[in-house]
C-alpha positions as CSV (number, residue, x, y, z in Angstrom):
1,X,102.3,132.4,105.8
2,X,102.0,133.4,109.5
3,X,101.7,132.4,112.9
4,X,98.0,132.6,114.5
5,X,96.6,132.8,118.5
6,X,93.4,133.9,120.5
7,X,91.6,133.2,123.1
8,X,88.0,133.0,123.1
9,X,86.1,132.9,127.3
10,X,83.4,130.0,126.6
11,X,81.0,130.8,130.2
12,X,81.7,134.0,131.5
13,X,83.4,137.2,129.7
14,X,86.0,137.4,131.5
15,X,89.3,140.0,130.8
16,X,91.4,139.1,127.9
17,X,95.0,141.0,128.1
18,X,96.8,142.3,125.4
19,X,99.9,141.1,127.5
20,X,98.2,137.4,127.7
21,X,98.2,137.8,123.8
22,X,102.2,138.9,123.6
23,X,103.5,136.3,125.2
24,X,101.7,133.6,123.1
25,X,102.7,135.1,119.8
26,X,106.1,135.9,121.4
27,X,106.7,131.6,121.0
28,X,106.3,132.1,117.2
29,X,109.1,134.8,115.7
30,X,110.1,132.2,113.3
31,X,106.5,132.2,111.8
32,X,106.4,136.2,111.6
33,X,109.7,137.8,111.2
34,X,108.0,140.7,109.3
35,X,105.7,142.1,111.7
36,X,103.4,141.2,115.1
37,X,100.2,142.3,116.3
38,X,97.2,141.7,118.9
39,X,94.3,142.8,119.3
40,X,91.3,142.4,122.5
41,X,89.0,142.0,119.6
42,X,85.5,142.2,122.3
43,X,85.2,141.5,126.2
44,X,86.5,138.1,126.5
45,X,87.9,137.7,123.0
46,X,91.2,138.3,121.8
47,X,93.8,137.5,118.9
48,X,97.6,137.2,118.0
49,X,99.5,137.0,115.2
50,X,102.8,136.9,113.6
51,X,103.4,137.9,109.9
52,X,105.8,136.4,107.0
53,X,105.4,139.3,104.1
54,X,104.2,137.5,101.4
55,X,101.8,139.0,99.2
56,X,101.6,142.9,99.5
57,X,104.1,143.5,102.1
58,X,103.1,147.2,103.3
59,X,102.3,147.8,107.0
60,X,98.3,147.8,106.1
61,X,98.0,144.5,105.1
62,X,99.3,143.8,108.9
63,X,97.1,141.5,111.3
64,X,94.8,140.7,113.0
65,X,93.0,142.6,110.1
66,X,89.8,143.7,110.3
67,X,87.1,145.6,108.5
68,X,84.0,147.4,109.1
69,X,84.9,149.3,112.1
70,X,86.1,145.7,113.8
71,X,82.8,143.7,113.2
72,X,84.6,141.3,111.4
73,X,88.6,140.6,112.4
74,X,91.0,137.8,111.1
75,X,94.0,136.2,112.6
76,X,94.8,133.9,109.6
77,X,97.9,131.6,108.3
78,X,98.5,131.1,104.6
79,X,97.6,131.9,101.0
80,X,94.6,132.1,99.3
81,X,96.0,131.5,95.5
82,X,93.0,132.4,93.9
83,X,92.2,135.7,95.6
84,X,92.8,137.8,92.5
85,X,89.6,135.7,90.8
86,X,87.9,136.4,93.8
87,X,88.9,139.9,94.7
88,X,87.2,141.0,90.7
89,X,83.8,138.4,92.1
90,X,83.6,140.2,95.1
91,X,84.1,143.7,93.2
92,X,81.5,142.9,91.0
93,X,78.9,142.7,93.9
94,X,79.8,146.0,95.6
95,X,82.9,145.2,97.8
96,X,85.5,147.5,98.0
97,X,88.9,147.4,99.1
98,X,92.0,148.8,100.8
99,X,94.9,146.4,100.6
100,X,96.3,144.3,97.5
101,X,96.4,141.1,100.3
102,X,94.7,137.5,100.7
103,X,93.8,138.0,103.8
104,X,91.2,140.9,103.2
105,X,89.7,139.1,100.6
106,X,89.4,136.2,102.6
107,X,87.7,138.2,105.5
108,X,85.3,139.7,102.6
109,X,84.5,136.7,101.4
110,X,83.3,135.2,104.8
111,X,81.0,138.5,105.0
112,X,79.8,138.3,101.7
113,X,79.2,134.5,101.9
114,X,79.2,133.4,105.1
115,X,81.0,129.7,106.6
116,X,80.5,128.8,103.0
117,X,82.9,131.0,101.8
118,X,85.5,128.5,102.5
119,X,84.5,126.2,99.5
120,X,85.5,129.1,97.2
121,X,89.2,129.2,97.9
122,X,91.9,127.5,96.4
123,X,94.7,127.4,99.1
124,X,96.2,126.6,102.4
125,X,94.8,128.1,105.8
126,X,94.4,127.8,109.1
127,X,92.2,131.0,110.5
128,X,90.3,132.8,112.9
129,X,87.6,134.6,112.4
130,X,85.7,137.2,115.2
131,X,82.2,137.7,114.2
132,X,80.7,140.5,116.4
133,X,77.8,140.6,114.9
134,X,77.2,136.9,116.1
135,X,80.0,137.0,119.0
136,X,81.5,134.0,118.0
137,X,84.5,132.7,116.6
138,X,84.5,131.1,113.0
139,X,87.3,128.9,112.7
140,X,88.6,126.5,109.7
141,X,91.4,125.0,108.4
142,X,91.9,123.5,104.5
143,X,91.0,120.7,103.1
144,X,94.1,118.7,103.2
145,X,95.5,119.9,106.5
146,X,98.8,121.3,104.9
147,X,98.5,124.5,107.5
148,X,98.1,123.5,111.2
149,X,95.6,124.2,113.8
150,X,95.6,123.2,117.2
151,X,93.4,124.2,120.0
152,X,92.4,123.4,123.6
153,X,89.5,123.9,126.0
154,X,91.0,124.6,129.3
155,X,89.7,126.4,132.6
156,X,86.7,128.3,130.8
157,X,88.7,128.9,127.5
158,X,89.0,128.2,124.1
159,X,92.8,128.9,123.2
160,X,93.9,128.1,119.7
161,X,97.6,128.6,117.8
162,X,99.7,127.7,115.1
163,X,101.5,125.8,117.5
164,X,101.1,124.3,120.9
165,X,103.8,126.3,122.7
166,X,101.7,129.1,122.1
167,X,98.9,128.4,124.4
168,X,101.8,126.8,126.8
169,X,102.2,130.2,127.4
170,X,99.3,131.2,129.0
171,X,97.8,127.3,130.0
172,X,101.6,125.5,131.4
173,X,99.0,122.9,132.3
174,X,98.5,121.6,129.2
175,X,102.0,120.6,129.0
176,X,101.0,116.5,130.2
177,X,101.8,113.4,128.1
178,X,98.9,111.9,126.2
179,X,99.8,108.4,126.1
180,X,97.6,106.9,123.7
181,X,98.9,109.2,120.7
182,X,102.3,108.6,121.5
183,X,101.6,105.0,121.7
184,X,99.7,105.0,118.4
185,X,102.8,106.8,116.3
186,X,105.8,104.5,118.5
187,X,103.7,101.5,117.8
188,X,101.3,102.4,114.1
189,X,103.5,105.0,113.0
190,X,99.8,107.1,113.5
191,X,100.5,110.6,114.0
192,X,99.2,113.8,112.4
193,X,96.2,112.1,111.4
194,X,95.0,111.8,114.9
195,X,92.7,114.4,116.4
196,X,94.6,113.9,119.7
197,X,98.0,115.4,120.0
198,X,100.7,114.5,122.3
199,X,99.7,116.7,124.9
200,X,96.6,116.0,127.0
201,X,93.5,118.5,126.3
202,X,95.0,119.7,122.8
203,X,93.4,118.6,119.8
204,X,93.7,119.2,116.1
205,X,91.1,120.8,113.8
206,X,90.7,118.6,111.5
207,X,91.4,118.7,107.5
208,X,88.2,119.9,105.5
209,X,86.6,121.5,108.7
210,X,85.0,124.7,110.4
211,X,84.8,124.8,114.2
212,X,82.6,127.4,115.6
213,X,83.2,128.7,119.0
214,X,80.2,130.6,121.0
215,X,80.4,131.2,124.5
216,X,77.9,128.2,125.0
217,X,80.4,125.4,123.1
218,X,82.3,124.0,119.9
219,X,80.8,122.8,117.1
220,X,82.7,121.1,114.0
221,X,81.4,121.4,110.6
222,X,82.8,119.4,107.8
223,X,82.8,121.2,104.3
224,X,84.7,119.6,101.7
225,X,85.0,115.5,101.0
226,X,87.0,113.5,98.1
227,X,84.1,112.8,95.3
228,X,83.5,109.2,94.7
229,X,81.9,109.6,91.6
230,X,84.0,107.9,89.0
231,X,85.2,109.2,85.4
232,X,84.7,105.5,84.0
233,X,84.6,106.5,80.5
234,X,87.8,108.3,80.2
235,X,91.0,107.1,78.4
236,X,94.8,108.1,79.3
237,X,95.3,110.3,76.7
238,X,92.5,112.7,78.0
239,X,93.1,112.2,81.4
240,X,96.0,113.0,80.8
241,X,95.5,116.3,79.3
242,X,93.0,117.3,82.2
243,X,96.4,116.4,84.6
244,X,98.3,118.7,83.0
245,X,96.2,121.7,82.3
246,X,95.5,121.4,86.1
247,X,99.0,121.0,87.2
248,X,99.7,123.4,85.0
249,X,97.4,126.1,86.3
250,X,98.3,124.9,90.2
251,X,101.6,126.1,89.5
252,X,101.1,129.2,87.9
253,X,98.7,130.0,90.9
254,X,101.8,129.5,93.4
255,X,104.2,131.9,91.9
256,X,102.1,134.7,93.0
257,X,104.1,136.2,95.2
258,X,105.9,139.7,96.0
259,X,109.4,137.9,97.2
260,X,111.3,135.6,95.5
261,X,110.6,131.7,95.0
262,X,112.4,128.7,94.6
263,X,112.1,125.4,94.7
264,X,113.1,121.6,95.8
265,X,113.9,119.3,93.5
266,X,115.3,115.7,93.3
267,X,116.1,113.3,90.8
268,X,112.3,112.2,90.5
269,X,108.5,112.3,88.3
270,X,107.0,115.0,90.6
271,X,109.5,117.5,91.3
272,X,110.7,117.3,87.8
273,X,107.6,117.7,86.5
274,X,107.0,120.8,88.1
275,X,110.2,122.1,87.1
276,X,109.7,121.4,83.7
277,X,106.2,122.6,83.2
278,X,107.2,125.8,85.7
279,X,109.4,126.6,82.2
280,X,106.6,126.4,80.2
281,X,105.3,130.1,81.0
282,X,107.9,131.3,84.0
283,X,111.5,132.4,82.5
284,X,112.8,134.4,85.2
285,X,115.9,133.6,86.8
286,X,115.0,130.4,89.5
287,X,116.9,128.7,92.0
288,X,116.4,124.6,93.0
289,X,117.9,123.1,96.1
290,X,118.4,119.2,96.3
291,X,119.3,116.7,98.9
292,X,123.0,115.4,98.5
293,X,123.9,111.5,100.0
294,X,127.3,111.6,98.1
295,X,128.3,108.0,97.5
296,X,124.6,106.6,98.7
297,X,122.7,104.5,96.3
298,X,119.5,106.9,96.7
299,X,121.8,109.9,96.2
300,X,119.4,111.8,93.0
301,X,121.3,114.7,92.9
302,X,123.1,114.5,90.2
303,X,120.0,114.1,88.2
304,X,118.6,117.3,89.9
305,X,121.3,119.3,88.9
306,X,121.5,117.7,85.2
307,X,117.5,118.7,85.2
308,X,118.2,122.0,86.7
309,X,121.1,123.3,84.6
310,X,118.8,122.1,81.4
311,X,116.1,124.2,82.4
312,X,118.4,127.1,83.0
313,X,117.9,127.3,86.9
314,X,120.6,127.7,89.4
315,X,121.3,124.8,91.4
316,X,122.1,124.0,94.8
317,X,123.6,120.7,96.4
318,X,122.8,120.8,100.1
319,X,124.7,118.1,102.0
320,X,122.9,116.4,105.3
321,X,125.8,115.6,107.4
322,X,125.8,113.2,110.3
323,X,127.7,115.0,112.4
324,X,124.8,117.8,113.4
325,X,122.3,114.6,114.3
326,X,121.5,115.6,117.7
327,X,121.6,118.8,117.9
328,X,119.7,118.9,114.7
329,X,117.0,116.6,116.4
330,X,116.3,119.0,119.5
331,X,115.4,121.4,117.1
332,X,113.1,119.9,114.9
333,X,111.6,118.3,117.7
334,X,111.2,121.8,119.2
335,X,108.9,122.8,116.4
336,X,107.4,119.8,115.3
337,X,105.9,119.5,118.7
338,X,105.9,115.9,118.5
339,X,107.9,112.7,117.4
340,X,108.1,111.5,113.9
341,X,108.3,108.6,112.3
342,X,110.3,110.1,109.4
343,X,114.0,110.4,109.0
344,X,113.8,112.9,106.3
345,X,113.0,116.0,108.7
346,X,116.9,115.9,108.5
347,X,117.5,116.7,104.9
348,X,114.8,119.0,104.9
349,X,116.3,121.3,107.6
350,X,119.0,121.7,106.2
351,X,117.6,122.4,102.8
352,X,115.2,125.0,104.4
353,X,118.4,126.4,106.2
354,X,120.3,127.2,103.1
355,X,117.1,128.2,101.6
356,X,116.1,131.3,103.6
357,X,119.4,132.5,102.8
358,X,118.5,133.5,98.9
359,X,114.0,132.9,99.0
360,X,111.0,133.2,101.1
361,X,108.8,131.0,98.9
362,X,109.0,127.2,98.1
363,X,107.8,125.2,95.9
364,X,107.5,121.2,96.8
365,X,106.6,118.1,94.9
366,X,104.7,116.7,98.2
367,X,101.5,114.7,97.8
368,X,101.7,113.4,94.0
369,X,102.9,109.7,95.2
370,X,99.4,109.5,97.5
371,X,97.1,111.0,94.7
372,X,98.3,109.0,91.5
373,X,99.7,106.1,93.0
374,X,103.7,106.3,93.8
375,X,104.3,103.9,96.3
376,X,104.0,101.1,93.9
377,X,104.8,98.5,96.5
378,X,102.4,99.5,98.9
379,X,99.8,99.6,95.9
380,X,100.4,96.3,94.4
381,X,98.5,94.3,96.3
382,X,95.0,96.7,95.5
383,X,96.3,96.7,91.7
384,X,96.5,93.3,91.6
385,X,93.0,92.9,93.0
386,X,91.6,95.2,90.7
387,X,92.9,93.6,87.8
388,X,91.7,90.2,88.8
389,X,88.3,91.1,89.5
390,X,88.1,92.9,86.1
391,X,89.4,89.0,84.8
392,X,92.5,90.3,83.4
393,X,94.3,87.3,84.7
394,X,97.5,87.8,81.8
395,X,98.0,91.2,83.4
396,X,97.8,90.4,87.2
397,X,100.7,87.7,86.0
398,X,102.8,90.0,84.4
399,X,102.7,92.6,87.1
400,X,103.6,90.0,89.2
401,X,107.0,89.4,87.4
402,X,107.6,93.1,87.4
403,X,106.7,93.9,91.1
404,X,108.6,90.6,92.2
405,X,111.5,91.4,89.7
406,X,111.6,95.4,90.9
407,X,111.2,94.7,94.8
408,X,112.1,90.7,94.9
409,X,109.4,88.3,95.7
410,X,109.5,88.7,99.6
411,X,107.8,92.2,99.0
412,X,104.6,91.5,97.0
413,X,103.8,88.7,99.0
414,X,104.0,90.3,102.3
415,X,102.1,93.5,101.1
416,X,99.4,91.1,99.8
417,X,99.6,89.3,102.9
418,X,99.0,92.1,105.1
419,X,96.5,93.6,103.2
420,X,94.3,90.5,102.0
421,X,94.3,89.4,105.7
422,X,94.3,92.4,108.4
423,X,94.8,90.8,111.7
424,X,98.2,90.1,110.4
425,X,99.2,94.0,110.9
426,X,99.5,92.8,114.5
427,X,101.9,89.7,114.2
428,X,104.4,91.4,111.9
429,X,103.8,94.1,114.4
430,X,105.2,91.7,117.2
431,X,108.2,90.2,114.9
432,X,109.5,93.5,114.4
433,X,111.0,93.2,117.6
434,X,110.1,96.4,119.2
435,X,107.1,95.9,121.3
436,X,108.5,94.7,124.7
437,X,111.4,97.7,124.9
438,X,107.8,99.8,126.1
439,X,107.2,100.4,130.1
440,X,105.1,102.5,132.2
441,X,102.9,105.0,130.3
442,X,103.5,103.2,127.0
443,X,103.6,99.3,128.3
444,X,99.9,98.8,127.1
445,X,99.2,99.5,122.8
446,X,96.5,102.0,122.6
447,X,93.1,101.3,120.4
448,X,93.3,102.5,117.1
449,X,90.6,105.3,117.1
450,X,88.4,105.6,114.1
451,X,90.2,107.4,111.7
452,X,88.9,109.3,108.6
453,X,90.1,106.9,106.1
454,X,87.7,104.1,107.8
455,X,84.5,105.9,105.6
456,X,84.2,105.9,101.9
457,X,84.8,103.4,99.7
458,X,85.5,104.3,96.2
459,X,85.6,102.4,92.7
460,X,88.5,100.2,93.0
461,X,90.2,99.1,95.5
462,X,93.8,100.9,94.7
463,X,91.6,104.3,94.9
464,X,90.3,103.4,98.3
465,X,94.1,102.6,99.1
466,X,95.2,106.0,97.9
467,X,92.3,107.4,99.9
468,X,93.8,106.0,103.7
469,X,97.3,106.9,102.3
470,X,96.3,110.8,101.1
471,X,94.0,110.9,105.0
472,X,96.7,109.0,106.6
473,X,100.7,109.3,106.7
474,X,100.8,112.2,103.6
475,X,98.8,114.5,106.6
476,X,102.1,113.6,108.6
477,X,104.4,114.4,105.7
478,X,102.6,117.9,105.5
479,X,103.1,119.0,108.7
480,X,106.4,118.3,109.0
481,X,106.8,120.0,105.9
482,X,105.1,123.0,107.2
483,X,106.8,123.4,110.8
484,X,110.4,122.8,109.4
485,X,109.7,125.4,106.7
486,X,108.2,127.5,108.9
487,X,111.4,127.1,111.6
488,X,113.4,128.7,108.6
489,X,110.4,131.2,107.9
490,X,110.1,129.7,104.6
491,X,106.5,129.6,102.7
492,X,105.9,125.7,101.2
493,X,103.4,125.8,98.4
494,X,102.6,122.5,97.3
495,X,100.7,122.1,93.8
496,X,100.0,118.5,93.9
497,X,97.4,119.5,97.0
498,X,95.5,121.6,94.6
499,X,92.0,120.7,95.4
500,X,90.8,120.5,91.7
501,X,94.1,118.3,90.8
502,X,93.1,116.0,93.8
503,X,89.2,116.1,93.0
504,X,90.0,115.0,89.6
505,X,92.6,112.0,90.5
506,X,90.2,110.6,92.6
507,X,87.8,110.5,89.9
508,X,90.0,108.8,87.8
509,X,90.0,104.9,87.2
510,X,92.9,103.3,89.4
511,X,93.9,101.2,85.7
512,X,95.3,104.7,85.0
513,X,97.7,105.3,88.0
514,X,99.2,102.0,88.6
515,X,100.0,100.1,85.4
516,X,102.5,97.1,85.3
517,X,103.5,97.0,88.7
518,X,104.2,100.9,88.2
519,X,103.1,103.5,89.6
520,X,101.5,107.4,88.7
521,X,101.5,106.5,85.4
522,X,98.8,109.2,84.1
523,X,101.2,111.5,85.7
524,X,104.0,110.2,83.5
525,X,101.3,110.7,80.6
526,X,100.5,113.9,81.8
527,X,104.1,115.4,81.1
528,X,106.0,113.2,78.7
529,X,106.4,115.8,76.4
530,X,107.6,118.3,79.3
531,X,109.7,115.9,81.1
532,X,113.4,113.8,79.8
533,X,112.0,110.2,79.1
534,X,115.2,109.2,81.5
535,X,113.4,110.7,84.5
536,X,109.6,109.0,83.3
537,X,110.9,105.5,82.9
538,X,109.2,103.3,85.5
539,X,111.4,102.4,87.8
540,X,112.0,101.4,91.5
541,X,110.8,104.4,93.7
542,X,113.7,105.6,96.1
543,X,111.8,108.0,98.2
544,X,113.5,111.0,100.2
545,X,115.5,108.3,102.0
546,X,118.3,109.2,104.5
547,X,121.1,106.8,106.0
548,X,119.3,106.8,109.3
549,X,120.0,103.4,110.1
550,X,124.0,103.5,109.2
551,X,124.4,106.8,111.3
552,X,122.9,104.7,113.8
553,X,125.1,102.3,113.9
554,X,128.4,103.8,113.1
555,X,128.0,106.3,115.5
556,X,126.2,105.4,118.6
557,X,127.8,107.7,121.1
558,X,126.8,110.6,118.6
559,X,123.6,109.2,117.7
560,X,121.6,106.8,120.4
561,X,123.6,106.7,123.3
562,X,123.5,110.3,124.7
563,X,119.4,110.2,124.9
564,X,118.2,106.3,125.3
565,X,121.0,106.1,127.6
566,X,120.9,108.9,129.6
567,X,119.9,109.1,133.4
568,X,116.9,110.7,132.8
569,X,115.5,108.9,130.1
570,X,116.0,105.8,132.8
571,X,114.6,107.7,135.5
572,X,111.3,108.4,133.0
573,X,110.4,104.8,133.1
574,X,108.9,104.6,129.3
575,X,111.4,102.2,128.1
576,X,112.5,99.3,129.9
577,X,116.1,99.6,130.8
578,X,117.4,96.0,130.0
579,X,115.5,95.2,127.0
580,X,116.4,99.0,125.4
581,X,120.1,98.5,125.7
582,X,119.6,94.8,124.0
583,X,117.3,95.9,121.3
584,X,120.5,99.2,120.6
585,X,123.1,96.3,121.2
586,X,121.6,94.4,118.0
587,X,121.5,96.9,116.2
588,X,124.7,98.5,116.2
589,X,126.5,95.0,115.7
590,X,124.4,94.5,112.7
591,X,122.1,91.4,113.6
592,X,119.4,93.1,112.8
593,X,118.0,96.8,111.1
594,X,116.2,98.7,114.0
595,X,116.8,102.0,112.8
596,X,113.4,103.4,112.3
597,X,112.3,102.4,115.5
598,X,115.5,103.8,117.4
599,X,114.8,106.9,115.5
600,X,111.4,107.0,116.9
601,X,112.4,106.4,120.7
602,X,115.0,109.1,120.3
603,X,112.6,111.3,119.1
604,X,110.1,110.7,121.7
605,X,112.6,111.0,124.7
606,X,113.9,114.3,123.0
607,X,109.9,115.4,123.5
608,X,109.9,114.3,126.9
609,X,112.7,116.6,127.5
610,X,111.9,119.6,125.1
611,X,108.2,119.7,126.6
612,X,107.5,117.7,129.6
613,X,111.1,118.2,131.7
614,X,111.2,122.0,131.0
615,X,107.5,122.6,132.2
């Protein structure tokens, strides 16, 4: 887990300086605390990187690595959990080796089989690969986007990073507004998903894609896709089975490691379950750090630390307190590199914080809910169509009663509302109350771009619904995830975003995730005989919730008031004056809840500042 950055001259080869190369890496220490290195790679081509000692933590396995006297070199971000399997593969045909790292069998493996290699790993990555031979760059990034990649094309050069602030460096030019993207998350909560970032000119790579660079252009290559195929003979009992013995192996692939690993873990299905089957075939001492809300009704740590002490691991309470709100928010924002739409950076700091402290690795629950089906509210309404079209008309009824009895009756029926009938996104859009606090830059909505989600159809209609959600906001979850980790230089391994694991759940009937108004159900199956039948009842999903909303309110002068109300934020001209100090007005006397969206103008103004203000 690293920090990457190059530039690559697209017309002419013109100079590349090793000092150009410092000072974009020189953004990143928090990526690479270990070690840092560049390298003028060929006339016109150069690389960066920053290192976080993983896997074989001697001074050789250092990068930009290269091999055969510099024909191939790799600037590259991540693990490769299945490079043992193919270090042996690659043996077998003649390869040989001088490091015990990932990253030399990754840069093997392109040599050996070319852009293809990429659909042999099991992993996270974002990488950059110089091909002298071909004088190009071969770029990719994994399947899921869980590592980031963002690059730019500006005055004659291809400049790509871990992060934006990296190419700042050596292109302050690209720090300008995009206004569509910012409109899209403030007003669609659409974010990482986008191929557009906030800042004008700087894109994404996107999930499941190469991008190769010659000095002529850019081309993107996709190389992986969900199957659509379905497994429409198979029962729960075997499916299962299959669940588990992948889950099963995911994990065991993420402890590889040469510095210690922990975990996170709340009261809930997915965490648990890793924890428990972790103790399957893993008895070493093991460390779990939870999210505390003391006196909250979403507070699950007292479950986590039940769980925890059960399976012999050592755990740790980590309180969020209001109190660091601000300044806690001008330093995510500093490495998010965006706004979010997502409260729960906030625990997650501060769990990563007190983290780093004892680990380097961790191990998240991240990504079950969009593969098998968690956000049983959400799902309902695809459920519910399923189950009618198959004619089960008792069971559509009685899921009814449970969704309307777990969530009330208002939320089924709006959630099959919105989602039977489209155009209604943009009236409940209008009632939330939000839309004319926007001004200059923002005043007009942006056009929803195509997004990935808009192509396959599979099966059933919940799978298809799992498909825009696992695309959609989980891409925002994971980077997050990844640049507040990353802040702490902590690695996040993720086994839910195992590719076989996904392949296989999106194979699977939808009947077997959501059953009874309940969600991941197959999962439930998976590990009932791993997992206390307390934490696998069905019940109403709390999410990694935080009191936002209340800290909001309670303390505006602590909170809102210092940002939304500040000269410049006036002088900026994206909110209108008048109508902001209303809409902040209502909420803080309680009329109404406008937390989430308060939360997203504060982020967005912190941007403004953190980015745009300081040049």
């Amino acid at each position: 887990m690293c920090g990457i950055a190059g530039l690559f001259h697209l017309t002419e080869t013109g100079p590349v300086s090793a000092d150009a190369l410092e000072r974009m890496i020189a953004t990143m220490p928090h990526r690479g605390p270990d070690a840092r290195g560049v390298k003028v790679v060929a006339p016109g081509a150069g690389m960066g990187h920053v290192r976080l000692s993983i896997l074989d933590l001697r001074p050789e396995s250092n990068q930009p690595f290269e091999i055969d006297d510099g024909d191939y070199v790799v600037t590259f971000n991540g693990e490769i959990y299945n490079y043992i399997e193919l270090r042996d593969e690659l043996g077998r045909l003649g390869h040989h080796f001088r490091t015990r790292s990932d990253t030399e069998v990754l840069l093997v493996a392109y040599k050996q089989w070319g852009e293809a290699a990429v659909r042999r790993f099991n992993g996270m990555w974002a990488f950059a690969i110089y091909d002298r031979r071909r004088d190009l760059l071969f770029c990719s990034r994994d399947r899921f986007g869980v590592k980031p990649f963002s690059y730019a094309v500006h005055e004659g050069r291809f400049l790509f990073a871990s992060e934006v602030k990296a190419m700042l460096a050596v292109a302050p030019g690209l720090a300008r507004p995009n206004w569509a993207p910012i409109s899209l998350l403030l007003r669609n909560h659409l974010g990482e998903q986008l191929e557009d970032t906030f800042f004008a000119g700087v894109k994404r790579l996107r999930p499941a894609h190469n991008l190769i660079v010659t000095r002529t252009g850019i081309e993107l290559r996709r190389y992986w896709d969900y199957p659509q195929e379905p497994l429409d003979a198979i029962g729960m009992e075997e499916a299962a089975e299959r669940v588990r013995d992948l889950l099963l192996d995911a994990i065991r692939l993420r402890l590889r490691s040469d510095v210690p690993v922990a975990m996170t873990l709340s009261g809930g299905v997915d965490s648990s379950a890793i924890a428990c089957l972790l103790r399957t075939f893993h008895d070493a001492p093991f460390e779990t750090y939870t999210a505390a809300y003391p006196g909250e009704p979403f507070d699950e740590s007292a479950a986590a630390e039940k769980l925890a002490l059960a399976l012999h691991m050592k755990p740790h309470l980590v309180p969020a307190l209001s109190g660091e709100f601000l300044p806690r928010l001008r330093e995510i924002v500093h490495h998010l590199e965006s706004a979010t739409a997502s409260p729960a950076v906030l625990p997650l700091w501060n769990i990563m914080r007190d983290m780093r402290r004892n680990v380097t690795v961790a191990i998240e629950g991240q990504g079950a809910d969009e593969l098998f089906g968690g956000y049983a509210d959400m799902n309902f309404p695809h459920a519910l169509a399923d189950l009618l079209g198959r004619g089960r008309f008792g069971a559509a009824l009685a899921a009814w009663r449970t969704q309307s009895h777990t969530w009330g009756w208002k939320s089924p029926l709006l959630w099959c509302v919105r989602e039977v009938a489209p155009w209604t996104h943009e009236i409940f859009r209008r009632l939330r109350g939000d839309e004319k606090v926007y001004s200059g830059g923002l005043a007009e909505p942006a056009p929803v771009p195509p997004l990935p989600d808009d192509r396959p159809r599979f099966a059933d209609h919940l799978t298809t619904a799992l498909h825009r959600q696992h695309t959609g906001t989980l891409v925002g979850l994971l980077h997050y995830g990844d640049a507040i980790s990353m802040a702490h230089s902590i690695e996040s391994r993720l086994p839910f975003m195992d590719y076989r694991l996904v392949e296989l759940g999106f194979r699977l009937p939808g009947a077997l995730k959501v059953q009874d108004g309940y969600g991941k159900m197959v999962l439930r199956e998976a590990v009932r005989r791993d997992v206390p039948a307390s934490i696998l009842a069905p019940r109403r999903k709390l999410a990694f919730s935080t009191p936002v909303s209340r800290w909001l309110r309670d303390q505006p002068e602590l909170t809102a008031y210092p940002v939304l109300r500040s000269a410049r934020c006036r002088e900026r001209g994206i909110f209108d004056p008048k109508r902001l100090d209303e809409a902040l007005a209502r909420h803080v006397s309680g009329k109404v809840d406008l937390g989430e969206h308060i939360f997203r103008w504060i982020m967005t103004e912190l941007w403004f500042q953190e980015f745009i203000d300081a040049g």
